[in-house]
C-alpha positions as CSV (number, residue, x, y, z in Angstrom):
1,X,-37.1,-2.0,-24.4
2,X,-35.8,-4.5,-26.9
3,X,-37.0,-8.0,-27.4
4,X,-34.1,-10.6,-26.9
5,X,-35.8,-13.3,-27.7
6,X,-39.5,-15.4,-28.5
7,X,-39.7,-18.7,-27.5
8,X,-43.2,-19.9,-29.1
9,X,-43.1,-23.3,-27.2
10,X,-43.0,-22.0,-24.0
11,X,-45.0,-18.9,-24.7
12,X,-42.1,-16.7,-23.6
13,X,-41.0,-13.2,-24.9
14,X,-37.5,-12.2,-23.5
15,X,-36.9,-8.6,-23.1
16,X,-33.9,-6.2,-22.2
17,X,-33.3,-2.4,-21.1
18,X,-29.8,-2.5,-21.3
19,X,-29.6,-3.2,-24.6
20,X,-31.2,0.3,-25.1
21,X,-28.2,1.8,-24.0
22,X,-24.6,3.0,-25.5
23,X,-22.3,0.6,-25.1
24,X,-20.1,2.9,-22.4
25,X,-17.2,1.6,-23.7
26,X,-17.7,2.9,-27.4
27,X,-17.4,6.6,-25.6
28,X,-14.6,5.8,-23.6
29,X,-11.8,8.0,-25.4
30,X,-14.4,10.9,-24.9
31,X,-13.4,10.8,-21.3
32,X,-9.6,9.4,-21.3
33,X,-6.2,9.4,-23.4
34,X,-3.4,7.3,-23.5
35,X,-1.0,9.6,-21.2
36,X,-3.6,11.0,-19.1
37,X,-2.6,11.3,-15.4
38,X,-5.7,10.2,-13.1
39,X,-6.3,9.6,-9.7
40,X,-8.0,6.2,-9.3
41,X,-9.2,4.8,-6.1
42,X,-8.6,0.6,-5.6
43,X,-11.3,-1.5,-5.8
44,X,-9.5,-4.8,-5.3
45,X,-5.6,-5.9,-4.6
46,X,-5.1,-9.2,-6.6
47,X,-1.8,-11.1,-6.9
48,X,-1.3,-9.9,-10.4
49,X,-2.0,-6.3,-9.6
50,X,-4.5,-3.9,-8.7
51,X,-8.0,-3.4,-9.8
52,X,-9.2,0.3,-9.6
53,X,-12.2,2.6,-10.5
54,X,-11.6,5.4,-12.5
55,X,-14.0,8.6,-13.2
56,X,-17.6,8.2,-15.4
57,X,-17.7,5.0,-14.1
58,X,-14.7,2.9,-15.9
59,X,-12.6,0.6,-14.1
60,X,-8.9,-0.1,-14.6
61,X,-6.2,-2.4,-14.0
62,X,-2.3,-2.1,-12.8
63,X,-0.3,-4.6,-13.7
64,X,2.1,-5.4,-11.0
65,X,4.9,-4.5,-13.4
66,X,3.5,-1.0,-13.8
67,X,4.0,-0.6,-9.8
68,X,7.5,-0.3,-9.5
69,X,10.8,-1.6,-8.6
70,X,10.5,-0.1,-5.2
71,X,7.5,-2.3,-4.5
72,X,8.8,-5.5,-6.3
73,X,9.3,-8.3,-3.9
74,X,6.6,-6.6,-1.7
75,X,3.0,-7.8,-1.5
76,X,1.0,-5.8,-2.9
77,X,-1.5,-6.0,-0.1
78,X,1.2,-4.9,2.3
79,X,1.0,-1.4,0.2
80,X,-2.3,-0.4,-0.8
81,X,-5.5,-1.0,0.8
82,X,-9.2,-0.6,-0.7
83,X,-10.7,2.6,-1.2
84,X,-7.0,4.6,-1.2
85,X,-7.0,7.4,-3.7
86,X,-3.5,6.8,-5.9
87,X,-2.9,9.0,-9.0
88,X,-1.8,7.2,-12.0
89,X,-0.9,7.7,-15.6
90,X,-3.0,5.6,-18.0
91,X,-1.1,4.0,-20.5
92,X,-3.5,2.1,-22.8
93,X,-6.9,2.0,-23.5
94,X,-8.4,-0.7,-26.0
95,X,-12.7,-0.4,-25.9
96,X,-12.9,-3.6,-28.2
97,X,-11.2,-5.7,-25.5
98,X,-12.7,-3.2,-22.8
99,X,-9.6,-2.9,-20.9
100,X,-7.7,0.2,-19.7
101,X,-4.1,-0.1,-18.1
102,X,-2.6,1.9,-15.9
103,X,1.2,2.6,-14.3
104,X,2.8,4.4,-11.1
105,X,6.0,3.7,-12.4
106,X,4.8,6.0,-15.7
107,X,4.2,8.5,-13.4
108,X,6.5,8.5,-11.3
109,X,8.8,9.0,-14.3
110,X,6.9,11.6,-16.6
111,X,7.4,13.7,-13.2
112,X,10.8,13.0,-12.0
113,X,9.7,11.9,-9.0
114,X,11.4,9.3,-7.2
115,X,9.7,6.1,-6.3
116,X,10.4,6.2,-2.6
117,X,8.7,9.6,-2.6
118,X,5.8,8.5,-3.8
119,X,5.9,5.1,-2.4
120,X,6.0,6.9,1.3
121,X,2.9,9.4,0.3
122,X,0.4,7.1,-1.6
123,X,1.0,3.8,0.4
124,X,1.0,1.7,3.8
125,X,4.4,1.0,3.1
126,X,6.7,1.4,6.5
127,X,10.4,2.2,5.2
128,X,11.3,2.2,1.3
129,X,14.0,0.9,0.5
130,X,14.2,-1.2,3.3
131,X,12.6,-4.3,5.3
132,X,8.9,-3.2,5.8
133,X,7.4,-3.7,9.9
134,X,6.7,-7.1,9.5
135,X,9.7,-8.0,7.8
136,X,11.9,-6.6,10.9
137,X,9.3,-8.0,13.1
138,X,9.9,-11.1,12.3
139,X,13.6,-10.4,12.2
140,X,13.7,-9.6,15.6
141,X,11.7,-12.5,17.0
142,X,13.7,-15.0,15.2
143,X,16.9,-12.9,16.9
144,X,15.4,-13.1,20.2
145,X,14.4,-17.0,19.7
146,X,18.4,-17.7,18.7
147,X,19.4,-15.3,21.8
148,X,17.4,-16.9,24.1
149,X,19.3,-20.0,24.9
150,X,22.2,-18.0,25.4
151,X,23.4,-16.7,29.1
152,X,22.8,-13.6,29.5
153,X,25.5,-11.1,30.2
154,X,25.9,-8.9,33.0
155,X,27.1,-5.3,32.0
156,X,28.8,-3.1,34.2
157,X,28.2,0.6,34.6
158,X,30.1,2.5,32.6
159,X,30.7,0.3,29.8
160,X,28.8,1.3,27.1
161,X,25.3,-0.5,27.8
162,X,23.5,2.8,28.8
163,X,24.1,4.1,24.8
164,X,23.4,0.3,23.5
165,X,20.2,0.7,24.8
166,X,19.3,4.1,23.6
167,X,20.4,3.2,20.4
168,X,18.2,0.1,20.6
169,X,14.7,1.6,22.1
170,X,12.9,1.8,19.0
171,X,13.5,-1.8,18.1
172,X,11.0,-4.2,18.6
173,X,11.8,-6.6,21.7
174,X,10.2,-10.0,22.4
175,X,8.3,-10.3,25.7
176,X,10.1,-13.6,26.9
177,X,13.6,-12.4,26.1
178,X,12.9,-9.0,28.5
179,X,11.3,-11.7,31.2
180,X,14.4,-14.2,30.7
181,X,16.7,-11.2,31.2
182,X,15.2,-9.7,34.2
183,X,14.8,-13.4,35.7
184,X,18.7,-13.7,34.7
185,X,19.5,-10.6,36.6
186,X,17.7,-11.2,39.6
187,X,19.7,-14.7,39.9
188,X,22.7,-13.1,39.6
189,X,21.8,-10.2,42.7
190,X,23.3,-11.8,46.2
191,X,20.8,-12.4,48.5
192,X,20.6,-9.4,51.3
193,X,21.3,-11.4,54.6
194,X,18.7,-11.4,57.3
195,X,19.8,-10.5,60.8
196,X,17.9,-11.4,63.6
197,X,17.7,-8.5,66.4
């Protein structure tokens, strides 16, 4: 133990354990290099980036530059969750300021792999390159709302509506635009005639 502090006044001797210990990050570049590919796991998603652990018990930051252009204009949140496992390439370490800084997109490159690639492997992301779930979600309710006021057309067999609707199966649909369709159709059915015997 080391004594912190006496305060004679109040008769009180402060003491501390940790202060018997190596700093840890004084040994830091024992266990790390600038161009070191690691996996790290994520400890936090933050606006500016993510927060990770690293090995020996060191923790790291991405900057949300050092994602990549395939996830810019992408929440982060939308592509990596707590506790995923991502490997990395460390691209500066300072102990004095006790910071270590990471980068997919220096990994990515030093391997020639391509973003999407990795992007589709090491996130939750939906389709690269494209609108993520929610995005065509979203999409396709705000189609449906616009639709909806319009009448709804009638297709005869034989016209192409059989291979529309194949092509369009694994589209999201609203609800109330299938209900307003099949009320719609059932309007336009003529009413079978009862007969009295």
């Amino acid at each position: 133990m080391v004594i912190l502090n006496i305060d004679k006044a109040h008769r009180r001797i402060s003491l501390g354990m940790k202060q018997t210990e190596a700093d840890p990050w004084s040994r830091v570049t024992d266990f790390f290099n600038v161009g070191d590919e690691v996996e790290a796991v994520v400890h936090k998603v933050v606006e500016k980036g993510l927060v990770v652990d690293l090995p020996h018990d060191y923790e790291g930051f991405v900057p949300i530059s050092q994602v990549g252009q395939q996830a810019s204009g992408r929440k982060l949140t939308d592509l990596f969750r707590e506790g995923d496992k991502i490997p990395m390439k460390l691209i500066e370490i300072d102990p004095l300021e006790r910071r270590i800084v990471l980068s997919i997109r220096a990994y990515t490159e030093d391997r020639n792999q391509p973003e999407e690639e990795y992007l589709r492997r090491h996130t939750h992301i939906q389709e690269v390159g494209g609108e993520s779930l929610g995005e065509k979600l979203s999409a396709a309710l705000k189609a449906a709302s616009t639709h909806a006021d319009e009448p709804a057309e009638q297709a005869a067999p034989g016209d192409g509506a059989e291979e529309t609707a194949a092509a369009t199966e694994d589209e999201p649909v609203a609800a109330d635009v299938v209900a307003e369709e099949a009320s719609a159709d059932s309007a336009d059915e003529p009413e079978e005639e009862k007969t009295e015997e």
